[in-house]
ZAMARGU-4260 file (C-alpha; in steps of 0.2 Angstrom, whole numbers, plus 5000, padded with zeros to 4 digits):
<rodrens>
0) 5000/5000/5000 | 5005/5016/4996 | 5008/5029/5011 | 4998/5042/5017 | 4998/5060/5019
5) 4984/5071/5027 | 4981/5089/5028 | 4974/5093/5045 | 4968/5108/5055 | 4953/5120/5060
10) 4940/5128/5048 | 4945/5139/5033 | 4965/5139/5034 | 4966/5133/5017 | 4967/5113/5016
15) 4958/5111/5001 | 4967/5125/4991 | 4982/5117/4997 | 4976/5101/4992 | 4971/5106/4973
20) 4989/5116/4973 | 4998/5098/4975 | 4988/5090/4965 | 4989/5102/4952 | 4969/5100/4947
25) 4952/5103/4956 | 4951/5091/4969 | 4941/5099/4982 | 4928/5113/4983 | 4935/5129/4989
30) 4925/5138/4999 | 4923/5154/5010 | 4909/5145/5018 | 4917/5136/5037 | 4912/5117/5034
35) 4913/5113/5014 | 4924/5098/5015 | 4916/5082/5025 | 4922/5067/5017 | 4940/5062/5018
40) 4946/5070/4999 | 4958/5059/4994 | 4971/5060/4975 | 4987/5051/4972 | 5001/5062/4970
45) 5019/5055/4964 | 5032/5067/4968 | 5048/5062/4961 | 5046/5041/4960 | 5041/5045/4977
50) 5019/5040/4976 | 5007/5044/4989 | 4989/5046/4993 | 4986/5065/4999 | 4970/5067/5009
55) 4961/5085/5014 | 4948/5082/5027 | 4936/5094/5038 | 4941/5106/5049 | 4945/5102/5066
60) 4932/5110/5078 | 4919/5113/5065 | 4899/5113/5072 | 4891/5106/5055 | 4872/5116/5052
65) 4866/5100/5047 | 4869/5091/5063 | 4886/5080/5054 | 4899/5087/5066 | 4900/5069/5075
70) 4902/5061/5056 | 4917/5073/5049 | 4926/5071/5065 | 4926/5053/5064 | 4932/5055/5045
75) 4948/5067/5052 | 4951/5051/5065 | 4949/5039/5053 | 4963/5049/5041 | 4974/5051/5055
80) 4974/5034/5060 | 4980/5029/5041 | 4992/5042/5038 | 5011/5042/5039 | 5012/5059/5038
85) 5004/5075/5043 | 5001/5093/5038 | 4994/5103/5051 | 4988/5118/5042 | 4989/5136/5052
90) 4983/5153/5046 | 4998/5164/5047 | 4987/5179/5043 | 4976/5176/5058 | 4989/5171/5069
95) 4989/5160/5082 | 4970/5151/5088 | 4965/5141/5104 | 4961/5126/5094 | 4977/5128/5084
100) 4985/5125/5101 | 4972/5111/5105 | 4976/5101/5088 | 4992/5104/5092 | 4991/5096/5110
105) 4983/5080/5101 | 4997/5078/5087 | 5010/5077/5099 | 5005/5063/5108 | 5005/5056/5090
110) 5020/5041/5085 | 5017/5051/5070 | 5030/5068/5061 | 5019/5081/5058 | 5024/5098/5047
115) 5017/5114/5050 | 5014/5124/5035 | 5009/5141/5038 | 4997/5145/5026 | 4994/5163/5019
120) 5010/5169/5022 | 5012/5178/5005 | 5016/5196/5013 | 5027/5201/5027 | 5013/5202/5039
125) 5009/5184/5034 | 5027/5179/5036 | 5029/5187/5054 | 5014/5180/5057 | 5022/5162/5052
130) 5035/5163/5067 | 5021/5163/5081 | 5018/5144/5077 | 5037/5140/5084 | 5027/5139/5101
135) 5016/5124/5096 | 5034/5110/5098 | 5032/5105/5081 | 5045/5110/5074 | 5049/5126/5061
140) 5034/5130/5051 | 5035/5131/5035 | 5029/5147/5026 | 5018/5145/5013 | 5003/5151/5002
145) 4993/5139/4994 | 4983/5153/4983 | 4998/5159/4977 | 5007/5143/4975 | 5024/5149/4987
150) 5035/5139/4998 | 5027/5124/4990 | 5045/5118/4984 | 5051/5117/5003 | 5035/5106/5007
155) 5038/5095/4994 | 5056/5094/5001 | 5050/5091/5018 | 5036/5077/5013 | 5047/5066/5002
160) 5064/5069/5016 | 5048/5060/5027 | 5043/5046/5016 | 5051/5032/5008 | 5053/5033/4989
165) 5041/5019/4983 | 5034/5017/4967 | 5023/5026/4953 | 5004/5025/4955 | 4998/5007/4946
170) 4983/5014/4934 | 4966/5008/4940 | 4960/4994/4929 | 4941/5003/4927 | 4938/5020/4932
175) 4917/5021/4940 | 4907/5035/4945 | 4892/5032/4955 | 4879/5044/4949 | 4862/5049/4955
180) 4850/5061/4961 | 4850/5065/4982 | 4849/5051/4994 | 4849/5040/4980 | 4859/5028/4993
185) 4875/5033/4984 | 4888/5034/5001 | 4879/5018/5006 | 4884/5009/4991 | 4903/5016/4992
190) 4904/5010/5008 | 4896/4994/5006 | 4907/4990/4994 | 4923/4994/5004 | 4915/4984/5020
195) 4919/5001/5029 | 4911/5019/5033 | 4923/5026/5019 | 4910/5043/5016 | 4900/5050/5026
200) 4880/5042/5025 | 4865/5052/5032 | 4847/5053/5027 | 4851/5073/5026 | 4850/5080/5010
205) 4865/5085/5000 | 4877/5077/5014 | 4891/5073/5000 | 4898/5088/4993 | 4915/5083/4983
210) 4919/5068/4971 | 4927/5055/4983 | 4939/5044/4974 | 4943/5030/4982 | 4951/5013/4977
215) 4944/4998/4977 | 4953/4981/4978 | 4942/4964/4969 | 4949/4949/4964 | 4967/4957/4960
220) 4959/4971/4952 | 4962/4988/4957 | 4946/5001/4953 | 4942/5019/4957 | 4924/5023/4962
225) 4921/5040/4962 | 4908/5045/4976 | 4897/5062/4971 | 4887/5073/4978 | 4868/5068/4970
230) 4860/5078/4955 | 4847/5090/4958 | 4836/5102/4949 | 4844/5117/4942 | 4832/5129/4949
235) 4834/5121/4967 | 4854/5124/4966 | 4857/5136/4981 | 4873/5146/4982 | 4892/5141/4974
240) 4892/5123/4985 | 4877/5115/4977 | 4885/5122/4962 | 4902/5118/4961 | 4897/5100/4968
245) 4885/5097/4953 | 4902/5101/4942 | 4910/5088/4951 | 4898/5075/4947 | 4898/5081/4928
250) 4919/5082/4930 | 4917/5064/4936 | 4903/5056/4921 | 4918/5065/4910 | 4933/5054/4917
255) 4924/5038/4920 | 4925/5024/4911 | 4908/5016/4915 | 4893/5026/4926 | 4884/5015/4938
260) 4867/5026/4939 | 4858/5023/4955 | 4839/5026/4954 | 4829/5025/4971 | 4816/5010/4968
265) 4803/5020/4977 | 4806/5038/4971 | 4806/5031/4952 | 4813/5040/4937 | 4809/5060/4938
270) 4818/5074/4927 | 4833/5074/4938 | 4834/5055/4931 | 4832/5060/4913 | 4844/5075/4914
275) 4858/5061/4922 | 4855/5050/4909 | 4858/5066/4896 | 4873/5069/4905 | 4879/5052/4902
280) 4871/5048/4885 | 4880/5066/4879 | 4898/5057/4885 | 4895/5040/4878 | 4898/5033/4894
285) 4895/5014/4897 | 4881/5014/4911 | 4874/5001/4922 | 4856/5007/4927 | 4856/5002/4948
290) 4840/4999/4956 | 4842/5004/4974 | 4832/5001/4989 | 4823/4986/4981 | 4819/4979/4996
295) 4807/4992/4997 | 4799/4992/4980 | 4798/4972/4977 | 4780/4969/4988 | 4774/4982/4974
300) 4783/4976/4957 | 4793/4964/4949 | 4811/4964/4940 | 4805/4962/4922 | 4792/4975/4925
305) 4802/4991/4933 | 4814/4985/4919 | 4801/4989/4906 | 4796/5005/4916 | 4814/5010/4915
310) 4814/5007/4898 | 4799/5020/4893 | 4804/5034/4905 | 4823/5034/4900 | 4822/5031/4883
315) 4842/5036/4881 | 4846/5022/4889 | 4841/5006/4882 | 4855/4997/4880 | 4861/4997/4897
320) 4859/4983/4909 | 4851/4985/4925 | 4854/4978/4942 | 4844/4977/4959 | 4853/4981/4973
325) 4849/4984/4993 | 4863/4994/4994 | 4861/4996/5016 | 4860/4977/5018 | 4875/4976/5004
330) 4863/4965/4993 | 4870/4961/4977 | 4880/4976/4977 | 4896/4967/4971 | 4885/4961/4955
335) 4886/4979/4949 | 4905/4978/4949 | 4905/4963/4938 | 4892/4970/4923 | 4906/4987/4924
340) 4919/4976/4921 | 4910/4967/4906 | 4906/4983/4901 | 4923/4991/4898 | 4926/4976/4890
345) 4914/4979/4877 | 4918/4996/4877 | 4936/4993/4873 | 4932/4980/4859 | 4940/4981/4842
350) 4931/4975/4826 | 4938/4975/4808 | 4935/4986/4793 | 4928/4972/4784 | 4917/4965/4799
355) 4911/4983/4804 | 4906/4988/4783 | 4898/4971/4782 | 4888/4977/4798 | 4884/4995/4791
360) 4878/4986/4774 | 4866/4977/4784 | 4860/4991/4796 | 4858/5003/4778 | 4848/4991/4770
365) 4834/4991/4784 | 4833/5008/4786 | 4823/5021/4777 | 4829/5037/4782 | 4821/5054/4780
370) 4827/5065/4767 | 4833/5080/4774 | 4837/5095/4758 | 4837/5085/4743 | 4853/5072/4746
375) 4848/5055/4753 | 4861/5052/4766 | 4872/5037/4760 | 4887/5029/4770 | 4901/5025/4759
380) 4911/5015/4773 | 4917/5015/4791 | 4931/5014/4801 | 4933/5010/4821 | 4944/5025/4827
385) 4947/5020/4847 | 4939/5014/4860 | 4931/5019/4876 | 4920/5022/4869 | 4918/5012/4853
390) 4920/5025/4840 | 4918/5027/4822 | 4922/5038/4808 | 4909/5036/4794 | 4912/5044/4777
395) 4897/5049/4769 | 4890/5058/4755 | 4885/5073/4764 | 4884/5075/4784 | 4871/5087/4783
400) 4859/5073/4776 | 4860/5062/4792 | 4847/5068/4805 | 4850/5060/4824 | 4837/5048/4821
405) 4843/5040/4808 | 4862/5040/4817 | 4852/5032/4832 | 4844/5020/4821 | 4862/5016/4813
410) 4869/5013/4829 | 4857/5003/4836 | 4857/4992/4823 | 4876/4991/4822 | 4875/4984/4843
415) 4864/4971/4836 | 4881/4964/4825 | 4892/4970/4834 | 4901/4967/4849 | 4896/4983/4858
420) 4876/4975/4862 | 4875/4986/4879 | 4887/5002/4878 | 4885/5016/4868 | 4895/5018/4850
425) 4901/5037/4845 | 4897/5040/4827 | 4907/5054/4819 | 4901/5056/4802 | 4915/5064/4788
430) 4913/5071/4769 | 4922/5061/4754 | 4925/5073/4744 | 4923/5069/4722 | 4939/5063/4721
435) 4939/5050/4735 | 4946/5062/4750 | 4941/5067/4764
</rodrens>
């Protein structure tokens, strides 16, 4: 296992900025707001050969409005307990802080090194301010400002003089975001999955805020699941948070490699269902449909029946195979992970020129398309591109002729011959010019 670092320290000094800055991406929503991070944040970082996994949490001290105080504090203990390394995060700006001086008490009965980085120390105030933390017995603080990105390279220098030089990241062998609408069961699932309270679970709306990766080990397979925060009307978004974590979830359809869509069996499919299947229809995202909560819904219905309901209310998604899940009593929940991993292995299936022409031959020849201007739209041949998804670059007579239905009746038919029966195919359609070019 790789070692871990985490960031700790009261409310609003800068951890998730700090975070982001390492990573050098998005991580973790910054916030003004006291409170935004909950969930252990974690991101490998690799500085140098030397690999790591970083890990922001919430701040020390926080009182959550919703009551989750007790849950983020028991995610801090939890990343402390795992950690190799610490960064206790100050505020040089504000200067020293009673519970600066009560973390500090806690970390030194710790078997554990611990750096101080003084955060916002970009002016001279903020550097003066940096010298106060030499009282805390936790050796030199480092100045620092994560905003601005200085005295990062004496950090760097002082995480990797403290770990052992190990080895580069091993990529992930499927990348899967778990997608939904709110108390959807999402967290549940996660932690269901991992056998342990990995993210933070409450019947309290909107209780995960950032996209949680975490890694998930399954017969010698390594995965990432990517927790997010669930989906909701656009007109119910309330302030940057609800924003900036509706991004998230978005950011984390965009670098998946299959969606697992959770859809509460007793809620049903509403608009916030057929905009998340937009989402992940618009990326060409494998998907497995996951019935949560069916333990509630299967004195009312049966399997084959709330498939076929699925089937008219989210019409983008026929293809993709469902799976009934009780996520809190861990029913069936490692099924899900075996149809992702026959997914991608559709997705990243290969045909030959000659097999996929054949196939487009065939899907032509029972199709009757529209005639849009006054060209009838006619493929000339095809060609598979890449995978992940499927894509193929048709050339055609004139692109302008080929309405979205006739591409969605094209592809359908090409999943009925080819190897790709349950994920979605990108079709990119190019002009062949008179003289045979592109």
């Amino acid at each position: 296992m790789k070692p871990v670092v985490a960031i700790v320290g009261r409310p609003n000094v800068g951890k998730s900025t700090l975070l982001n800055r390492l990573a050098r991406r998005r991580v973790s929503i910054v916030h003004p707001e006291p409170g935004v991070t909950r969930d252990r944040v974690a991101v490998e970082i690799d500085f140098d050969g030397t690999a790591f996994e970083l890990i922001d949490t919430g701040g020390v001290g926080i009182v959550d409005r919703q009551d989750l105080h007790p849950s983020i504090h028991a995610q801090i203990d939890a990343a402390i307990a795992t950690a190799q390394l610490l960064i206790f995060l100050v505020d040089a700006r504000a200067g020293m802080q009673p519970v600066d001086r009560e973390i500090a008490d806690r970390l030194r009965r710790l078997e554990l090194p611990v750096l101080v980085a003084a955060n916002k120390s970009e002016s001279a105030e903020g550097r003066l301010g940096a010298a106060e933390f030499h009282s805390l017995g936790l050796g030199d603080p480092l100045p620092i400002s994560a905003e601005h990105g200085e005295g990062l390279d004496a950090l760097r220098a002082a995480v990797l003089k403290n770990l052992a030089a190990g080895t580069a990241w091993k990529p992930p062998a499927l990348r899967i975001a778990i997608v939904g609408r709110r108390n959807a069961g999402k967290s549940t699932f996660v932690n269901a999955l991992l056998r342990e309270e990995r993210v933070i679970v409450s019947d309290t709306p909107g209780t995960t805020r950032d996209a949680v990766d975490v890694r998930l080990s399954k017969d010698g397979a390594e995965f990432l699941l990517i927790d997010t925060a669930g989906m909701q009307k656009r007109a119910k978004i309330a302030g940057d948070v609800d924003f900036y974590a509706q991004v998230r979830a978005i950011e984390a359809i965009e670098r998946c490699d299959v969606a697992l869509f959770l859809i509460d069996a007793a809620a049903g499919v509403s608009q916030i269902e057929k905009r998340i299947a937009t989402e992940i229809v618009d990326r060409s995202r494998a998907c497995v449909i996951i019935v949560n909560k069916w333990d509630l819904a299967v004195e009312r219905t049966t399997t084959a029946e709330y498939e076929k309901y699925l089937g008219k209310t989210l019409a983008g998604l026929p293809f993709a195979p469902v799976v009934f899940i009780s996520a809190k009593d861990s029913r069936n929940v490692f099924d899900a992970i075996g149809v992702a991993q026959s997914l991608a292995k559709q997705a990243q299936s290969r045909v030959g020129t000659g097999e996929l022409n054949r196939a487009l031959e065939d899907a032509q020849s029972g199709q009757r398309p529209r005639i849009r201007g006054k060209r009838e739209p006619k493929i000339l041949y095809g060609t598979q591109v890449s995978v992940l998804p499927p894509t193929i670059v048709l050339k055609v007579n004139d692109p302008a002729a080929f309405s979205k239905q006739y591409l969605r009746a094209i592809e359908n038919r090409l999943r009925e011959h080819l190897p790709f029966s349950e994920v979605p195919i990108r079709i990119l359609l190019r002009k062949r010019d008179s003289h045979g070019h592109e």
